[in-house]
C-alpha positions in Angstrom: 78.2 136.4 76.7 76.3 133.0 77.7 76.8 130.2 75.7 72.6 129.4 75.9 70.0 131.7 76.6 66.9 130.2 77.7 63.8 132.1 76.8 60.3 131.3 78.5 56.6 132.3 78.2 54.7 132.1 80.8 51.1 132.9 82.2 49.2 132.0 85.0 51.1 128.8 85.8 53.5 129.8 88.8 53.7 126.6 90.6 54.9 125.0 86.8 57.5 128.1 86.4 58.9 127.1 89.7 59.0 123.5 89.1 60.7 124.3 85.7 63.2 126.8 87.5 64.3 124.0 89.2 64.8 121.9 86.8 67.0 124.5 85.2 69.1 125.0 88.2 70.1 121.2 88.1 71.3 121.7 84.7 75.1 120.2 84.4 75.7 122.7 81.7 75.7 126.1 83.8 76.9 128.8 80.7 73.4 130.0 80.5 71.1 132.7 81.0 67.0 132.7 81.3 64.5 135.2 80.2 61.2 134.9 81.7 58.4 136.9 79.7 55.3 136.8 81.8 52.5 137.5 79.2 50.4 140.1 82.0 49.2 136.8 84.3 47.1 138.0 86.9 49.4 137.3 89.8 52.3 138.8 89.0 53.6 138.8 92.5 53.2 134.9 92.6 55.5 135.1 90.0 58.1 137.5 91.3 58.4 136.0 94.3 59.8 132.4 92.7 61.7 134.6 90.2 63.5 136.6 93.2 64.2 133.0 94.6 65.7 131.8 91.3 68.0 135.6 90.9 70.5 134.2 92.7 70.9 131.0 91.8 72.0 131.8 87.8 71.1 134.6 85.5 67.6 135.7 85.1 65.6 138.2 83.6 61.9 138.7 84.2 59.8 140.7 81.5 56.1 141.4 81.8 54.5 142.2 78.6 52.2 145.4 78.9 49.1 143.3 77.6 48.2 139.9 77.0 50.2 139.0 73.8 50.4 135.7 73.4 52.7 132.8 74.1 54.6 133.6 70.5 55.1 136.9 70.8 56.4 136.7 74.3 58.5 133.9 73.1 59.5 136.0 70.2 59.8 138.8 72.9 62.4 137.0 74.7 64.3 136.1 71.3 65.2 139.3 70.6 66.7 140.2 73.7 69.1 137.0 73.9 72.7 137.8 73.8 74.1 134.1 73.3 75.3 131.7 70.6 72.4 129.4 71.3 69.0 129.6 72.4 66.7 127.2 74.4 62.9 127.7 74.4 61.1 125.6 76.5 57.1 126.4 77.7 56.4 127.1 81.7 54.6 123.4 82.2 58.1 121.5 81.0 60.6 119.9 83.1 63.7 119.2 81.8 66.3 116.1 82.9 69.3 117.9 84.4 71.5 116.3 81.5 69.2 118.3 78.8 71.6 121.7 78.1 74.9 119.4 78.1 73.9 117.0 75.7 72.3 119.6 73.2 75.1 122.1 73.5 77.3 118.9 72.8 75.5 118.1 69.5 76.1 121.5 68.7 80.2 121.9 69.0 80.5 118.1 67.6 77.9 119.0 64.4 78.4 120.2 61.3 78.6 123.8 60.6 75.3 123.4 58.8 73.3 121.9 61.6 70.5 124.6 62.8 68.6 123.1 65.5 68.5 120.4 67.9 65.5 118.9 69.6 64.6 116.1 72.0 62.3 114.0 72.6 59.4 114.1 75.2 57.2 112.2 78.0 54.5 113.7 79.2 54.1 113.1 82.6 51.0 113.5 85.0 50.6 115.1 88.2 51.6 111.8 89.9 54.6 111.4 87.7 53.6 108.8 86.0 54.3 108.7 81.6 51.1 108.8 80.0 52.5 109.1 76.5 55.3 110.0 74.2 56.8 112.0 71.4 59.7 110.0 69.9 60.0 111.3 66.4 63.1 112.0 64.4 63.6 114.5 61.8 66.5 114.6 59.7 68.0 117.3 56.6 65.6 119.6 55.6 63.3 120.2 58.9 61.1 123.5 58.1 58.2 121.4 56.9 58.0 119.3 59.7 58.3 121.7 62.2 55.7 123.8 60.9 53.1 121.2 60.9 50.0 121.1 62.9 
């Protein structure tokens, strides 16, 4: 069993899966699988072809949903087939630092037995790379309400 599964939703954005694919593969934490749901995009082989690139590479599982679903129910999708202690979710158009997986597993095996969920925080970047804005915030105890918020 993998200490992390990491479950993605994706449509219609293959050139974002493969730049977040890569960012996965430079993770410094390496005890992790990924699910791919692809929620019926309409080029299918686009996607294949960067997932048969990625097989090999660390484990990976590619789902197509039999009609357009959604981005929670593929998420959900993906949820329910994860077979490890943790579980990343992270949308197609993200890119994550390679350091992201060691830190948060980290938090995890140095927390206490209550803690339920770790986050980060978030730049959004443009096409050229550069920030154009942040998300910074910090939740602490009780984190249902915040979460769920619009």
């Amino acid at each position: 069993m993998k200490k992390v599964t990491v479950v993605i939703p994706t449509f219609n954005r293959p050139e974002y899966l493969e730049r977040l694919l890569n960012s996965i593969n430079q993770q410094t934490f390496k005890d992790f699988e990924v699910i791919v749901v692809d929620d019926k995009s309409d080029n299918q082989v686009g996607n294949e072809q960067i997932i048969s690139h990625y097989q090999n590479k660390f484990p990976l599982r590619y789902l197509v949903n039999e009609k357009r679903s959604g981005a929670p129910y593929s998420r959900n999708r993906g949820i329910n087939l994860a077979d490890s202690e943790l579980i990343a979710l992270v949308d197609d158009d993200d890119q994550w630092l390679p350091l992201k997986l060691e830190k948060q597993v980290q938090c995890f095996q140095e927390g206490r037995d209550i803690l339920g969920l770790v986050y980060t925080w978030t730049d959004v970047v443009n096409n050229e790379g550069v920030k154009i804005a942040e998300n910074y915030s910090s939740i602490e105890g009780e984190a249902k309400s915040a979460i769920l918020q619009d």
